[in-house]
C-alpha positions in Angstrom: 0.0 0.0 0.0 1.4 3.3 -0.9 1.4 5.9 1.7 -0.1 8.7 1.9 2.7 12.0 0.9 3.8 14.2 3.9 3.7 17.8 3.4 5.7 19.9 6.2 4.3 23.4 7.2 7.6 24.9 8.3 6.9 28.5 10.4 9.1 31.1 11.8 7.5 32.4 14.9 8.1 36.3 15.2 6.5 38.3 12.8 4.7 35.6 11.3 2.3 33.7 13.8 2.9 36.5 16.4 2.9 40.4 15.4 5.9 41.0 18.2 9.0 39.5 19.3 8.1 36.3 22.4 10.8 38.5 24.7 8.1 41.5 24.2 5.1 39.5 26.0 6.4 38.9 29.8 9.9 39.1 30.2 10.8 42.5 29.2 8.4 44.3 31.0 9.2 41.8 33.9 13.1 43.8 33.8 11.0 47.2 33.4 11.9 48.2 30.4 10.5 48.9 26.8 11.1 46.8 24.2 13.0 49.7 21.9 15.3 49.8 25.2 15.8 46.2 25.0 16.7 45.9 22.1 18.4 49.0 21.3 20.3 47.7 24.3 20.9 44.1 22.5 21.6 45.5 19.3 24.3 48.1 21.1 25.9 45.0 22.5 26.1 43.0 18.8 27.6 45.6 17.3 30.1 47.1 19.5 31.7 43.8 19.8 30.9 42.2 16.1 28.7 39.6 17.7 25.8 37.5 16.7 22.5 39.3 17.3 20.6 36.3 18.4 23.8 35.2 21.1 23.7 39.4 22.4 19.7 39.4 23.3 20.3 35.9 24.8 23.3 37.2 27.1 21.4 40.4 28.0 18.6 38.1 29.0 20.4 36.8 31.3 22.2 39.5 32.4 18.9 41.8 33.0 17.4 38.9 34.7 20.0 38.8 37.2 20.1 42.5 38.0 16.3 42.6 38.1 16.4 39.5 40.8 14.6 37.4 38.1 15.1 33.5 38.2 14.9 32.6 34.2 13.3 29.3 34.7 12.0 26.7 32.1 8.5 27.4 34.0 9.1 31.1 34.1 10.1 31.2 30.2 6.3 28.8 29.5 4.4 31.5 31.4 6.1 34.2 29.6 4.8 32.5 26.3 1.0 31.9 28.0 0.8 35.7 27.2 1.7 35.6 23.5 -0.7 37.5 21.0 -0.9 35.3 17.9 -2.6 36.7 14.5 -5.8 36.1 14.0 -6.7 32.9 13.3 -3.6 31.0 14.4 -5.3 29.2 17.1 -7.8 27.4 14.5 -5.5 27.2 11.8 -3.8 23.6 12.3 -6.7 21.8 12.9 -8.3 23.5 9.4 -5.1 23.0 8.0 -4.8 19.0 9.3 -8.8 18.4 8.0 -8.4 19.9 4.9 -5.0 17.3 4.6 -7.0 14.8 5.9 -9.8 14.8 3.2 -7.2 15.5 0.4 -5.2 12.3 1.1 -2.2 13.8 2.7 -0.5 14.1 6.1 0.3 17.6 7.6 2.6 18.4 9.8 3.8 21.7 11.4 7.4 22.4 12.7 8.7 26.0 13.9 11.8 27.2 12.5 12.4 30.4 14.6 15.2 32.7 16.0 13.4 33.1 19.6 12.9 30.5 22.3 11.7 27.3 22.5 11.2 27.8 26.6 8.8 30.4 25.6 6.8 28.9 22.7 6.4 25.8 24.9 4.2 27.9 27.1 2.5 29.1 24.1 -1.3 28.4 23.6 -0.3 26.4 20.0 2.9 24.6 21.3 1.1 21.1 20.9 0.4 21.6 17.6 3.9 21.0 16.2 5.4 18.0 15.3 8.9 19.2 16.7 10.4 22.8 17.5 13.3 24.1 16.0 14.5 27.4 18.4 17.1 28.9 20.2 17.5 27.5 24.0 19.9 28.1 27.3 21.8 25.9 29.6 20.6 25.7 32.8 22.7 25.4 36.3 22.1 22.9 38.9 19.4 25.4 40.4 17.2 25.4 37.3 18.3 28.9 36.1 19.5 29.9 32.6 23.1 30.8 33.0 24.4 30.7 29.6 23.0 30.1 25.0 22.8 26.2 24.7 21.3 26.9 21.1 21.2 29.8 18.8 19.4 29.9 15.5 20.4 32.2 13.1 20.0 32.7 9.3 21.8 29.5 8.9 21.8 27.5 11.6 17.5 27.6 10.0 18.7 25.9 6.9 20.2 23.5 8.8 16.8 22.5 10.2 15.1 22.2 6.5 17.8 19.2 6.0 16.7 18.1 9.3 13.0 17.9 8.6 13.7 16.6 5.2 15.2 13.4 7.0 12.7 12.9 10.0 15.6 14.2 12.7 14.4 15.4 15.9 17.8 16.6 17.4 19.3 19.9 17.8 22.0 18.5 18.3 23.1 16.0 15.8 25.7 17.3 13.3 26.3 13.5 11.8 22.9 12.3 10.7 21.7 15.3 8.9 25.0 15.0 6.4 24.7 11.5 5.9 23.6 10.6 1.7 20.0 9.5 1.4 17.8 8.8 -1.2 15.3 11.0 -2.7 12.5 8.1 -2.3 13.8 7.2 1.6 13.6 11.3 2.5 10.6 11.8 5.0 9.8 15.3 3.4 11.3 16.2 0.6 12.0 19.8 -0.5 8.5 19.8 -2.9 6.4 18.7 0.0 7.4 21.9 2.4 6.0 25.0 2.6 8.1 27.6 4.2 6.5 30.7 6.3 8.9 33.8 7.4 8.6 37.9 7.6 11.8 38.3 7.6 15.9 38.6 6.7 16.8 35.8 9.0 14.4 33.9 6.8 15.6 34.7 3.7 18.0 31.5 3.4 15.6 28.9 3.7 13.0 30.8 1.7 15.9 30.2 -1.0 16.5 27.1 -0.3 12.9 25.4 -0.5 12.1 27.6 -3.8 15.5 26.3 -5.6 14.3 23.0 -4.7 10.9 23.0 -5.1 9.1 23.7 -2.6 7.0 26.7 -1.8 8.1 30.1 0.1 5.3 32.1 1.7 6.2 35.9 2.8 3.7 37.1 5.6 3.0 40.6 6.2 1.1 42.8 9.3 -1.2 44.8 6.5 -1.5 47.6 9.6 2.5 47.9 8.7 3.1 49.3 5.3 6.8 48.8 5.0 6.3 45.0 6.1 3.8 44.8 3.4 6.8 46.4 1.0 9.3 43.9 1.9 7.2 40.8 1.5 6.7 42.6 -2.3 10.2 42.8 -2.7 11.3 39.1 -1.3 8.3 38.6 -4.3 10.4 40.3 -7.4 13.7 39.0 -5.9 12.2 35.7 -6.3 13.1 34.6 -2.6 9.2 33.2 -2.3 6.7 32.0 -4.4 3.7 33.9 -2.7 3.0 36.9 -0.3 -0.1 37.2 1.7 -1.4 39.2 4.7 -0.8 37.5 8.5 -4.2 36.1 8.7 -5.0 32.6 9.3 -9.0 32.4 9.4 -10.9 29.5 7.1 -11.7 32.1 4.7 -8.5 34.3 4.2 -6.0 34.5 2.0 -3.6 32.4 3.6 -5.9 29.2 3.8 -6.9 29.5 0.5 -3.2 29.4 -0.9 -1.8 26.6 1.2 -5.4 24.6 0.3 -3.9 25.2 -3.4 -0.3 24.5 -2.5 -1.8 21.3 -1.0 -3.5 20.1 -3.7 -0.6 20.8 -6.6 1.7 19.0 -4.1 -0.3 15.9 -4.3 -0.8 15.6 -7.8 3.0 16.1 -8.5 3.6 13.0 -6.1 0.5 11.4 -7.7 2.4 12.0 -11.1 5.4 10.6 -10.1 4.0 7.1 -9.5 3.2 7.2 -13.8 7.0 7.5 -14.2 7.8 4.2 -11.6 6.2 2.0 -14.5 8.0 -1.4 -14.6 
């Protein structure tokens, strides 16, 4: 019996579920400050000293937490993410998503693919809904407490997590699997059978990547935020992603309608490719 094709819903987090940054919902008012002085803060820190932006917010999390008397716990960072605003629509969207699969003959599955937390998404009302999380993470001392980055994800530590997904790996961590040689036929989702959500440049990698082979890139925009509107349009004409549409997730927007379309093209290609396995 042939089973049935999976198709992987791949999503960045910030900017594309959520209309803010995961640090802006809890924790940074928690240190009393705004988020323009956190991250003005985070981004003085990065480039001062040449660093990685993602490993400077992570260090001044810590460090603010600290001076603030704030114990940066795995169950502090989960309520930080109860308080998460999501688009509209998010909340219903994987069970639409999963029926409409379902009906059509596929399998859906959604990962995250994001340059925040996965303390904080955990906490997040839609946490359960992914087949595995793909974020940035700390090391924690014998007390609990983040002390230190364990995981980072920038621009291309996320392409790294496409090869990943392609082969069913569930690690972070593993650096030997994910390079191994594997058959087209023996990869769990192929390049076609993703479809890649971002807003943004640390996105722009893997939006290249799935395009070049095969797959789909979507480019979500905040329509109340005119320039994010104007660089989805230009990730369009660079040809970085396939499709643009607004951030809303509702049965009847924009956004279902395309990946209902995306998912129906991607299983007649793999229906097609059973006519060319004729012995």
């Amino acid at each position: 019996m042939r089973r049935k094709p999976i198709i992987g819903l791949i999503y960045d987090f910030d900017g594309t579920l959520s209309p803010g940054n995961m640090q802006e919902f809890g924790f940074i008012q928690a240190i009393g400050q705004t988020p323009e002085e956190f991250w003005s803060k985070s981004n003085g820190l990065a480039i001062g000293q040449d660093a990685s932006d993602i490993l400077a917010y992570m260090k001044l999390m810590v460090d603010e937490a600290k001076k603030n008397h704030i114990k940066l716990t795995r169950e502090n960072f989960r309520k930080y993410g109860e308080d998460i605003k999501l688009y509209e629509g998010v909340r219903e969207w994987f069970r639409n998503i999963n029926e409409y699969g379902e009906k059509h003959g596929v399998i859906v599955e959604h990962y995250i693919n994001s340059s925040g937390l996965t303390e904080i998404i955990d906490g997040s009302p839609i946490a359960r809904e992914f087949k595995h999380i793909f974020a940035g993470s700390f090391l924690y001392n014998e007390k609990g407490e983040a002390e230190w980055p364990g995981i980072a994800v920038d621009y291309t530590a996320k392409t790294q997590y496409l090869f990943k997904i392609q082969k069913g790996i569930f690690s972070s961590r593993d650096a030997t699997k994910v390079n191994e040689s594997l058959a087209d036929e023996s990869k769990r989702i192929p390049f076609t059978n993703m479809i890649y959500f971002g807003d943004g440049e640390t996105d722009v990698p893997s939006m290249k990547l799935v395009t070049m082979f095969g797959g789909n890139a979507i480019a979500v925009f905040d329509p109340s935020r005119p320039k994010k509107k104007e660089s989805a349009q230009k990730l369009l004409r660079q040809g970085r992603v396939n499709f643009i549409t607004p951030a809303s997730y509702t049965k009847d927007s924009r956004t279902y309608r395309l990946v209902c379309a995306i998912i129906d093209k991607i299983k007649a290609e793999n229906e097609l490719r059973q006519f060319t396995r004729y012995k």
